[in-house]
C-alpha angles and dihedrals in degrees: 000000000000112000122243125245111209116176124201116211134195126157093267100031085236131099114351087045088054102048084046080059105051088042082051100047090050084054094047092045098053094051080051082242109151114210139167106238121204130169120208145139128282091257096059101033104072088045090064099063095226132184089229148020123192115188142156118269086245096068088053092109095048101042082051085062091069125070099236112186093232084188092070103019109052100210112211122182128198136209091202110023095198096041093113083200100058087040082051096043091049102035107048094069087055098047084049095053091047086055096241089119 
């Protein structure tokens, strides 16, 4: 089984997009999913073709100024980045549509 990319993404691709990681990891490893993690900035972010990427709601705009294909990078936004129910909640469909789980 192909493992998973999921990028976290913050402004500055440092805290907030780390502590989305660790809340995230505890969520993967409890559905037995292995993915690579990586935190980085938006900039970055949409040159490096992703899975998934997991950001906060507020980065929705400018997210929106890229062209993301959303066929290949799932884009999932979160009111609370470090809130492991709502990562849960969000990020099981896509996992399921990526057939990891």
């Amino acid at each position: 089984m192909k493992k998973l990319t999921i990028l976290f993404v913050c402004g500055a691709g440092l805290g907030s997009s780390f502590a989305a990681q660790m809340a995230a990891e505890d969520v993967l490893n409890q559905k037995g999913v292995e993915a690579k993690l990586e935190h980085t900035d938006i900039s970055s972010a949409v040159s490096m073709n992703p899975d998934i990427i997991i950001t906060a709601q507020n980065f929705k705009t400018q997210f929106e100024k890229f062209s993301i294909d959303e066929e290949k990078t799932a884009i999932i936004y979160l009111k609370n980045i470090v809130s492991k129910a709502e990562i849960d909640e969000k990020i099981t469909p896509v996992l399921q549509a990526k057939g990891v789980i």
